[in-house]
C-alpha positions as CSV (number, residue, x, y, z in Angstrom):
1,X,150.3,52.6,106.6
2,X,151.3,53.5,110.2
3,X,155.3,53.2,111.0
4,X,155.4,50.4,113.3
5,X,159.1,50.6,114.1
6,X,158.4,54.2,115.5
7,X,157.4,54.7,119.5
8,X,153.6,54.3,120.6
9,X,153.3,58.1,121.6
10,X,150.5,57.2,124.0
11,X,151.8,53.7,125.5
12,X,155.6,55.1,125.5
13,X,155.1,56.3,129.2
14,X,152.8,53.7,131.2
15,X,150.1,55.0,132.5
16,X,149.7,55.9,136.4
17,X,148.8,53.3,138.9
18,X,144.8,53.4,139.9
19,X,145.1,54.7,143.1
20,X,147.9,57.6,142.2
21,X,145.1,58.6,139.0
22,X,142.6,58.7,141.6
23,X,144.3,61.1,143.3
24,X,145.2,63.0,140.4
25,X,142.0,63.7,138.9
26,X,140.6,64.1,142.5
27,X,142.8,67.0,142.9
28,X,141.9,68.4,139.6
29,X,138.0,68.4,140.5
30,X,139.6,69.9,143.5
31,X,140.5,73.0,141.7
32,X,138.4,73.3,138.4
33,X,135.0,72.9,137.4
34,X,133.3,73.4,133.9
35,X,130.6,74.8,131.9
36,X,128.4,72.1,132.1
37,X,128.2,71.9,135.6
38,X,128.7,75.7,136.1
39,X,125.6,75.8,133.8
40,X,123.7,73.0,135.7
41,X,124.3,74.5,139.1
42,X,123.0,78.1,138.1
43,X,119.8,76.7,137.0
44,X,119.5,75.9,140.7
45,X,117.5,77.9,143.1
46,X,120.8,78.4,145.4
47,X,124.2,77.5,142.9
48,X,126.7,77.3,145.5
49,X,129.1,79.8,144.5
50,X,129.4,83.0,142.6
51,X,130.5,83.4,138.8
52,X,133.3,85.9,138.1
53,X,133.9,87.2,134.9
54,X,137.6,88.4,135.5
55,X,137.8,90.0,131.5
56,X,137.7,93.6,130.7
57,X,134.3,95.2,130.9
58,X,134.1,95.6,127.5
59,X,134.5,91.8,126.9
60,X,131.9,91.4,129.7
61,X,129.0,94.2,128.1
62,X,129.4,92.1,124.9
63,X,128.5,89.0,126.3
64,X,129.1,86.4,129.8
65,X,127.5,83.9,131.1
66,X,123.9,84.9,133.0
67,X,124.2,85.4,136.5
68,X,127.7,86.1,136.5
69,X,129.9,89.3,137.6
70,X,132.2,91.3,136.0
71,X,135.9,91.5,138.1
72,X,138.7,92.0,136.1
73,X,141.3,90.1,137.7
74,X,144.0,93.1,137.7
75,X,140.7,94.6,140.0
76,X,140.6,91.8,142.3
77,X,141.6,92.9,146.2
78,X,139.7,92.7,149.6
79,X,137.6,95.8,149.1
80,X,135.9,94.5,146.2
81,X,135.4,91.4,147.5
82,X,133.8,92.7,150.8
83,X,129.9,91.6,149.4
84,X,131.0,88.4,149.6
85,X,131.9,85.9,152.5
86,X,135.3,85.0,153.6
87,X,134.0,81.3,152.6
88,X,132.1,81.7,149.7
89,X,133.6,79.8,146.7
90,X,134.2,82.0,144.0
91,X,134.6,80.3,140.6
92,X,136.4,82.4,137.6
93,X,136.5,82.1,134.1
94,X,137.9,84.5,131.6
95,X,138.4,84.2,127.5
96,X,138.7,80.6,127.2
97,X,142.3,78.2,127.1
98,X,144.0,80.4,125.7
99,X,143.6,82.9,127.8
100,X,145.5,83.5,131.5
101,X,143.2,85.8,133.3
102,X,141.0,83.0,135.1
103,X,144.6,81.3,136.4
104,X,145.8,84.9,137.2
105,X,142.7,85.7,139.3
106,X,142.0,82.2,141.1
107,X,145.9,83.2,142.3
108,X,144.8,86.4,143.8
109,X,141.8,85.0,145.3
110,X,143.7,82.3,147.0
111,X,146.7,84.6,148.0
112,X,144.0,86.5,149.6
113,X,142.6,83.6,151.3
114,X,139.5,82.8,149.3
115,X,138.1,79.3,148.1
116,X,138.2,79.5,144.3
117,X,137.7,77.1,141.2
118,X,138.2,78.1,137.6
119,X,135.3,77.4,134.8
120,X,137.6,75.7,132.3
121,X,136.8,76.1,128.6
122,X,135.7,80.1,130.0
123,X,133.4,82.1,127.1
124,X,134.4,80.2,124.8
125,X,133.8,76.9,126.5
126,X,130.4,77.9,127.0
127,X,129.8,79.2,123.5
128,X,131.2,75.6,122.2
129,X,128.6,73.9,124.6
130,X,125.6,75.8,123.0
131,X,124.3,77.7,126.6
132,X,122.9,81.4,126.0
133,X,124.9,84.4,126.5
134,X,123.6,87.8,128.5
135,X,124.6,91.3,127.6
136,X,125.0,94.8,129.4
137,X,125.2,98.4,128.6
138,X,128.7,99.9,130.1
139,X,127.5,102.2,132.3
C-alpha cells in the first residue's frame, strides 16, 4: 500500500503554465528530432537534411542508419564540411543516451555556424524502433 503521508514526486512541483510548456517543447523540436521522423524523412525523395554518424569508423562499418555519413565528431571542422552548404541542416546521432558524441558534434557544428539537430535515441534508438541497419567495409 502506497505511503500517503510521503510527497507526490510528480505533483510536488506544479507543472508549467500552457503557454510557458509551449514554448518549452517548441524549443526542444527546435533542436532535436528522432528516429522516427529521421526514418520517415529519408524514405523521402529529398529528406531535408543530411545524417551524420559522428562515432568511430569502426562503430560506423558495423552498422548506421542507411543513407547516413560517417564524421566523427573529434573530425568535424570546415574542410570536411565543404560538400555541404553553409545552410544545410545537418542532424547528428552517435551511440545512443548514453553516449555524448552527438551533443559534442551538434556544438561544433553550431560554433562553426551550421544549422544542426541531434537524432535522439542515436543507434540504439533506431535499433529499439525496429528500422534496418546498413554496413560497410573500412576501407
Amino acid at each position: 500500500m502506497p505511503d500517503l503521508k510521503t510527497e507526490n514526486p510528480v505533483t510536488a512541483i506544479p507543472a508549467a503554465a500552457p503557454a510557458d510548456a509551449l514554448c518549452h517543447f517548441e524549443a526542444l523540436l527546435a533542436y532535436e528530432t528522432d528516429c522516427w521522423d529521421v526514418h520517415a524523412a529519408l524514405e523521402r525523395l529529398e529528406p531535408g537534411f543530411v545524417l551524420l554518424d559522428v562515432r568511430s569508423p569502426e562503430l560506423f562499418s558495423a552498422g548506421h542508419v542507411p543513407g547516413a555519413v560517417n564524421l566523427p565528431h573529434r573530425r568535424i571542422n570546415e574542410r570536411n564540411l565543404e560538400a555541404y552548404g553553409l545552410s544545410e541542416l545537418l542532424v547528428v546521432y552517435c551511440a545512443g543516451p548514453h553516449c555524448n558524441g552527438a551533443d559534442k558534434a551538434a556544438v561544433r557544428l553550431a560554433q562553426l555556424g551550421r544549422p544542426v539537430k541531434k537524432m535522439i535515441g542515436g543507434i540504439e534508438g533506431w535499433k529499439d524502433e525496429g528500422f534496418e541497419f546498413a554496413a560497410s567495409e573500412l576501407t
